[in-house]
C-alpha positions in Angstrom: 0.0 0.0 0.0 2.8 2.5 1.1 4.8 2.1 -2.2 1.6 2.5 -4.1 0.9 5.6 -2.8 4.2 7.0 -2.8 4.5 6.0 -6.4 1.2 7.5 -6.9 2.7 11.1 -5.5 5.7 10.7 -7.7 4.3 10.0 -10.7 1.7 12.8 -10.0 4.4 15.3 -8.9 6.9 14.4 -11.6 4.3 14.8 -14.6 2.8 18.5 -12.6 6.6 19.5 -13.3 7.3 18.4 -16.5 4.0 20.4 -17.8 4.9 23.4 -15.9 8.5 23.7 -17.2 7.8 22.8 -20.8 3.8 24.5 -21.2 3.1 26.4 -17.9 5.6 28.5 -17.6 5.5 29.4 -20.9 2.0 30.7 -20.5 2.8 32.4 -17.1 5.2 34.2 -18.4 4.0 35.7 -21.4 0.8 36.3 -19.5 2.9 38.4 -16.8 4.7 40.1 -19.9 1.7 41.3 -21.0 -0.2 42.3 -17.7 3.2 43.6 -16.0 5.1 45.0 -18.9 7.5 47.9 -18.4 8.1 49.2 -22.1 11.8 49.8 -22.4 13.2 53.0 -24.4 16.5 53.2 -25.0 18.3 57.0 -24.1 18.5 59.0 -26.7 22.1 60.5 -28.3 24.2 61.0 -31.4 27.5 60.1 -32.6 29.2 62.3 -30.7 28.1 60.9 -27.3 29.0 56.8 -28.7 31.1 55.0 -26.4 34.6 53.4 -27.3 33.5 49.6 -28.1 35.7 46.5 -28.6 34.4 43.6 -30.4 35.9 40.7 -28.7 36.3 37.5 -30.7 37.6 34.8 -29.4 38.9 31.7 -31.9 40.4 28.6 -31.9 41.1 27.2 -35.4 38.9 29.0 -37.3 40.8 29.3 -40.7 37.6 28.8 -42.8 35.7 31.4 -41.5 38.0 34.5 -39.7 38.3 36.6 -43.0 34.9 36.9 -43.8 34.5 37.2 -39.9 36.7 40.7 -40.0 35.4 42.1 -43.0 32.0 41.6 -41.5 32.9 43.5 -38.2 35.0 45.8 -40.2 31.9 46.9 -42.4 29.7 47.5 -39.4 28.2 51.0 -39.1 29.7 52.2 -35.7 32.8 55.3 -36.1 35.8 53.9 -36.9 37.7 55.9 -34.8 35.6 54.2 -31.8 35.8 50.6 -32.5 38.6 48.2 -32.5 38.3 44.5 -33.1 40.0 42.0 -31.6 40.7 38.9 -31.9 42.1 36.2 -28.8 43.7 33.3 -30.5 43.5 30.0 -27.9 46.0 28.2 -29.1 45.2 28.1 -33.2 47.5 25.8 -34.5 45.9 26.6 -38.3 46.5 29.8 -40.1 43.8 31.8 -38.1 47.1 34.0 -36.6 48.3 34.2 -40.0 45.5 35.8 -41.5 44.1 38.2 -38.8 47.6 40.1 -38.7 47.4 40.8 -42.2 44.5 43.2 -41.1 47.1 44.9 -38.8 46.9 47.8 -40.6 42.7 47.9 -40.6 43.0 48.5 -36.8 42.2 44.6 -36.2 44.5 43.8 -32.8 45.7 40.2 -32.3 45.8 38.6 -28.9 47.5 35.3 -29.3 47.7 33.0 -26.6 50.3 30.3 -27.9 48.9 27.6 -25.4 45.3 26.4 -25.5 43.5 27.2 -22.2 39.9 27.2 -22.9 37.6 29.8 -23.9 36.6 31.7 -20.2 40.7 32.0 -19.8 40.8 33.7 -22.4 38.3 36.4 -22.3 39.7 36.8 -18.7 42.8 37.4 -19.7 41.7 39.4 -22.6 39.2 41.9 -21.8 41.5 43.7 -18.9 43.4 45.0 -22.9 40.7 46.5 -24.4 40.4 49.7 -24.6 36.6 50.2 -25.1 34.5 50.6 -22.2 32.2 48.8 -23.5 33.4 44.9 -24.8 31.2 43.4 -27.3 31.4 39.3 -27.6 31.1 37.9 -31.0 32.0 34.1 -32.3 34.1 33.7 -35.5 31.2 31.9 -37.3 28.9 34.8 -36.7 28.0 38.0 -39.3 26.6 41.0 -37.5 23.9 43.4 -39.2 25.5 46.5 -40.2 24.0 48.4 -37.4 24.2 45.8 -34.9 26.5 47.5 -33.0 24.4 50.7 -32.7 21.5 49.2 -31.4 23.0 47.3 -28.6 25.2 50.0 -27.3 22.2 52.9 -26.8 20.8 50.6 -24.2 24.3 51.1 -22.5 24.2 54.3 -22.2 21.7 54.2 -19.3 23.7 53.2 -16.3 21.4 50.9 -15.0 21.7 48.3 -17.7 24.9 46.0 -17.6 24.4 43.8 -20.8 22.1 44.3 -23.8 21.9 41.1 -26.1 20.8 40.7 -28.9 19.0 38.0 -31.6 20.6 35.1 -33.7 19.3 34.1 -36.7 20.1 30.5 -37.8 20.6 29.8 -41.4 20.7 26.4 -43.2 24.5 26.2 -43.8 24.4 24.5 -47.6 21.0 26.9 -48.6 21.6 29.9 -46.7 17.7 29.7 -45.5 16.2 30.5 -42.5 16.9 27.5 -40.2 15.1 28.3 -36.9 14.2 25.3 -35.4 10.5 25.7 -33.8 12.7 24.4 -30.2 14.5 28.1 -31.3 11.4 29.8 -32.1 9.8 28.6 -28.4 13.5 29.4 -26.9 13.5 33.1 -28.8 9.6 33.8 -27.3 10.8 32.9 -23.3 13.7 34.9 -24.4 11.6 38.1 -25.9 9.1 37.7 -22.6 11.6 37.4 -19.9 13.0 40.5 -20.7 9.8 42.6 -21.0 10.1 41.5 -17.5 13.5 42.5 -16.6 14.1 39.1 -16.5 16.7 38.3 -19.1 19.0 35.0 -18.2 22.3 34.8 -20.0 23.1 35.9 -23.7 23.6 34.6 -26.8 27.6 34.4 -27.3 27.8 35.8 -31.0 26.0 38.6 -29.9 26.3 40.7 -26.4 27.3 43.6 -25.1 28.8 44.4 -21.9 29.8 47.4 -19.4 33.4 46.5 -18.8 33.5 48.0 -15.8 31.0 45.6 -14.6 32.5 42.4 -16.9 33.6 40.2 -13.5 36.3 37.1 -14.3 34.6 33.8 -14.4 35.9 30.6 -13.4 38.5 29.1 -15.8 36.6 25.9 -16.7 33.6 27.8 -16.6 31.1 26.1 -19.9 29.0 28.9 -20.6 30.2 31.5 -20.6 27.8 33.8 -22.5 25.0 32.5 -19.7 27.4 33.2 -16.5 29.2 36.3 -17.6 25.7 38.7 -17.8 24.1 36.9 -14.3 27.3 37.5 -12.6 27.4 41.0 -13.5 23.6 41.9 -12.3 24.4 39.5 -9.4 27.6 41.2 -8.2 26.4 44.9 -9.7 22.7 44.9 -10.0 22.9 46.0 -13.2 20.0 44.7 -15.6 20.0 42.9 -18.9 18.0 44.1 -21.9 17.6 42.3 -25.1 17.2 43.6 -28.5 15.6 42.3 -31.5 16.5 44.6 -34.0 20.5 43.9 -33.4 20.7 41.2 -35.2 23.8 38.3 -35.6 23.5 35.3 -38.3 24.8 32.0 -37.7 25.1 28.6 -39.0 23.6 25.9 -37.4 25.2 22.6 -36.7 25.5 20.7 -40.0 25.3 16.6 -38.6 23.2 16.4 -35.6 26.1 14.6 -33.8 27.4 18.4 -33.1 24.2 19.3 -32.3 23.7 16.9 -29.7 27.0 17.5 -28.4 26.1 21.4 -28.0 23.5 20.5 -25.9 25.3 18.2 -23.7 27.9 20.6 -22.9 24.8 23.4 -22.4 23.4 20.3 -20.2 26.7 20.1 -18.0 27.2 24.0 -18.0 23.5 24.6 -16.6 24.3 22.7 -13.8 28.2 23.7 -13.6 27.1 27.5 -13.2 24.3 26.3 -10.3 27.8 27.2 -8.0 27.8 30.6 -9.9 24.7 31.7 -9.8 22.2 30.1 -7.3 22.0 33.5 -5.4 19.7 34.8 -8.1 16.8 32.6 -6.9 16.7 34.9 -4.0 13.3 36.5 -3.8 14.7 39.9 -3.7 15.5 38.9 -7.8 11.6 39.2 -8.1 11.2 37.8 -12.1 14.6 36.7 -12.7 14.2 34.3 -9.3 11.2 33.0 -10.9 12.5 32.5 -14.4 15.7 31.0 -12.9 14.2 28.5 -11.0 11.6 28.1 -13.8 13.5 28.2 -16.8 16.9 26.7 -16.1 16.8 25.0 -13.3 13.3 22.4 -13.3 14.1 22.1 -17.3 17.8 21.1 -16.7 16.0 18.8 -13.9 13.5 17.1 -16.5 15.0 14.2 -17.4 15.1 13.1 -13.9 11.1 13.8 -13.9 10.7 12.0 -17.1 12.6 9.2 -15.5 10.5 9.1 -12.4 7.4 9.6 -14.1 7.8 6.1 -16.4 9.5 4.0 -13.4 6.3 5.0 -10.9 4.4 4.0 -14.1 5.6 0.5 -14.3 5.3 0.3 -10.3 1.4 1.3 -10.9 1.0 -0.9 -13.6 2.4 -3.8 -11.8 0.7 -2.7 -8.7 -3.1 -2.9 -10.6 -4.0 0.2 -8.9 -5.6 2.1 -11.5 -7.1 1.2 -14.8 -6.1 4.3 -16.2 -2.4 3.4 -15.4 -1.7 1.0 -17.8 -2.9 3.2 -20.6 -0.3 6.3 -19.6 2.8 3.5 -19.8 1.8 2.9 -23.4 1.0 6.5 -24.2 4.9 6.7 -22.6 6.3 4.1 -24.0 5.0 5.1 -27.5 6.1 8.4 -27.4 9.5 7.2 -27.1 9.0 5.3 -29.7 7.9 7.8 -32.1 11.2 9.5 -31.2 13.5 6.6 -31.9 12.0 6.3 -35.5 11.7 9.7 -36.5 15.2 10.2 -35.5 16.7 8.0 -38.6 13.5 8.9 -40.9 14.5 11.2 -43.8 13.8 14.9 -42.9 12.0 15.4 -46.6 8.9 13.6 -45.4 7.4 17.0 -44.6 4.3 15.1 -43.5 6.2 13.7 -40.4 7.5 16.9 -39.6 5.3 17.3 -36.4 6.0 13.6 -35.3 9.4 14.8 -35.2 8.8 17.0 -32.3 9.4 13.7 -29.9 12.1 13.4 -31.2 13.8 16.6 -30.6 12.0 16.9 -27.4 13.7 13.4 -26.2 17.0 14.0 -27.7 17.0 17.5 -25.7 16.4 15.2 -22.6 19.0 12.6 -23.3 21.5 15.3 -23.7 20.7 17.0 -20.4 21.0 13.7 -19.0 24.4 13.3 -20.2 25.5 16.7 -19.6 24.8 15.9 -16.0 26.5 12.9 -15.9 29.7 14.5 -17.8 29.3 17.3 -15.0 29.5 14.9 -12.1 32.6 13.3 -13.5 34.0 16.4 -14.2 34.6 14.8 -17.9 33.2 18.4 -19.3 36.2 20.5 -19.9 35.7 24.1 -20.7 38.1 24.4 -23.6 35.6 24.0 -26.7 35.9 21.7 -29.1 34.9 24.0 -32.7 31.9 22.8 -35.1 33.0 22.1 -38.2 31.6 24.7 -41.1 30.0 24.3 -43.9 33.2 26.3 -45.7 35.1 23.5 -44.9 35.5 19.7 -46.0 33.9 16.5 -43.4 37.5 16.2 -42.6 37.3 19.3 -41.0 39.7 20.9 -43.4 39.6 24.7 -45.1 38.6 24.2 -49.0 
C-alpha cells in the first residue's frame, strides 16, 4: 500500500513539473509580460556621445571562417575611430594568426595566446586590454547586421543596464535559408518575454554587449560562458539585462546532428556547472529573474530526472493494478519514445512527419541534459571548446 501511494505522488508530482517547465511557464510568463510589462526606451544621443566599443572575438582554429569574420565587423556602421576588433587566438595551430595580422593595418589587434587554455581564460585574460568601455562578444562563425552594434550600445548608455543582447538568426548552412528550429522559435519567445520582464537569463555568445566596468572574471573551466558572464554581472552589480531584437547576428547551425547533440550536452553540464555561480539569483529579492531562474533553467535542466520518475512510478502502478487508467499512460509513454527513436533516422524530406518529429527533438533534448549531467559529475566536461566544423570546410574538418 505505502509504495503505491508514494508511487502515486511521484508519478503525480513528476508529470505536474514536466508540464509546468515545458507548457506552464511558458503561458505564465508571457501572460505576466503582457499584464506587468514595463516598455523599455532606450536614451536617446548621437555620434558624438558613442562610447569606445571593442568587439571581442575569441577563436580557436577557425581558418575557414575569420576573414569573412573581420570584414564583416569591419563593415559594421559604428565610427571607426571608436571601435577596434580583436581577436584572442586559444591556441590556433591553423592559419587563423596568420590571416588576422594581415589586417594589422585595418586597426584589427591580435591577442594570441600560444597555449590552449579554454575559452573563459581567455576572455579573462583578454578583456583587462581592451580599450573600449564597453566589450562586445562575438563568435568567429557569426555575421553582424551592419547596425548591430548601434543598437545594442544605446541601451548602455543608461547606467542601470549591464548587458544588452541581442538575436541570432540561424541559417541552413548549404541553402543559406532560415533554419530556426521551432525548439529556437519557443526558446526566442521565453527569451523576448523574460525581458519585458527585466528578467533576461544569460546571452547569446555571438552577440552581447557588456559594461566593462562591470564584466567580473569567471571561473576558468567555466562552460557557458555567454549565460554566467551577464548573471554575474547583475548578481555582483545589479545591473540589468536588456535584449534587442533589431540587433541582429547570423549564424550557422550545426551541420550533422552529432554536433548538435554534443552542443547541448555541454549546455546540459554548463547549466548545472554554473548552479555554483549563480544560485543567489533565486533569491526573492531577484523578483522575475528568481522566478525565471528557478523556472526556466533550473526544473528544465531537472527534467530528465522527472521523465525518469514519471515512467519507473508508471511501471510500479502498472504492476501494482492500482488504477485502470495506469496502464494506458505507460503505453502512451512508451509510445512516445518510440515515435522518437524512429523519427530520429526517418529522412527529414517527409514534410508530413515533420510534427511527429517534435518527440524526437524533445527526447534527444532530454538525453543530452541527462548526459550533460552525468559528464558534470565526473568532471569529464572540460571548458576548452571543441569548434563545429563549417559548412566552408570539408567532413574532414579541413579549409577548402
Amino acid at each position: 500500500m505505502i509504495p503505491t501511494i508514494v508511487a502515486t505522488l511521484i508519478f503525480w508530482a513528476c508529470l505536474a513539473l514536466v508540464t509546468y517547465a515545458y507548457v506552464g511557464y511558458p503561458l505564465l510568463i508571457w501572460g505576466l509580460s503582457r499584464v506587468v510589462h514595463r516598455p523599455a526606451v532606450p536614451p536617446a544621443g548621437d555620434d558624438a556621445e558613442l562610447p569606445m566599443v571593442s568587439l571581442l572575438i575569441a577563436a580557436h582554429n577557425e581558418e575557414a571562417v575569420i576573414e569573412d569574420r573581420l570584414r564583416n565587423a569591419l563593415a559594421m556602421d559604428y565610427p571607426p575611430a571608436k571601435l577596434e576588433v580583436v581577436v584572442s587566438s586559444d591556441g590556433s595551430t591553423d592559419r587563423t594568426t596568420e590571416i588576422v595580422r594581415r589586417y594589422a593595418g585595418r586597426d584589427v589587434r591580435l591577442l594570441d595566446y600560444v597555449r590552449r587554455r579554454g575559452k573563459a581564460a581567455v576572455l579573462n585574460a583578454s578583456v583587462p586590454e581592451l580599450r573600449g568601455e564597453i566589450v562586445m562578444f562575438s563568435d568567429a562563425n557569426t555575421q553582424f547586421d551592419a547596425a548591430a552594434a548601434r543598437k545594442l550600445v544605446r541601451w548602455l548608455r543608461d547606467p542601470e543596464v549591464g548587458a544588452a543582447c541581442g538575436e541570432m538568426v540561424l541559417a541552413d548552412p548549404r541553402t543559406g535559408k532560415n533554419a530556426e528550429s521551432l525548439y529556437w522559435k519557443y526558446e526566442t519567445f521565453l527569451k523576448q518575454c523574460e525581458g519585458r520582464l527585466g528578467a533576461l537569463l544569460g546571452a547569446s555568445g555571438g552577440i552581447y554587449a557588456i559594461r566593462k566596468g562591470v564584466f567580473t572574471p569567471i571561473p576558468e573551466g567555466t562552460i557557458l560562458d555567454d549565460f554566467v558572464i551577464p548573471l554575474l554581472a547583475k548578481l555582483r552589480h545589479g545591473t540589468a539585462i536588456v535584449y534587442d531584437s533589431e540587433a541582429v547576428a547570423y549564424e550557422e547551425t550545426a551541420p550533422e546532428l552529432g554536433s548538435e547533440f554534443r552542443r547541448r550536452c555541454r549546455i546540459g553540464a554548463g547549466g548545472f556547472q554554473s548552479l555554483g555561480l549563480l544560485w543567489g539569483l533565486l533569491h526573492p529579492r531577484w523578483g522575475w529573474t528568481a522566478l525565471a531562474f528557478a523556472s526556466h533553467k533550473i526544473l528544465r535542466w531537472l527534467c530528465p530526472f522527472f521523465l525518469i520518475g514519471l515512467l519507473v512510478s508508471n511501471l510500479v502502478l502498472v504492476l501494482s493494478d492500482s488504477d485502470s487508467s495506469y496502464p494506458a499512460a505507460l503505453a502512451a509513454q512508451l509510445a512516445f519514445y518510440a515515435i522518437s527513436a524512429v523519427m530520429a533516422v526517418v529522412p527529414a524530406r517527409f514534410r508530413i512527419l515533420k510534427p511527429l518529429r517534435l518527440a524526437t527533438m524533445f527526447t534527444g533534448m532530454n538525453l543530452a541534459l541527462l548526459l550533460g549531467f552525468w559528464k558534470w559529475l565526473r568532471g569529464s566536461q572540460q571548458g576548452v571548446w571543441q569548434r563545429t566544423v563549417r559548412a566552408a570546410e570539408n567532413a574532414d574538418g579541413v579549409a577548402r
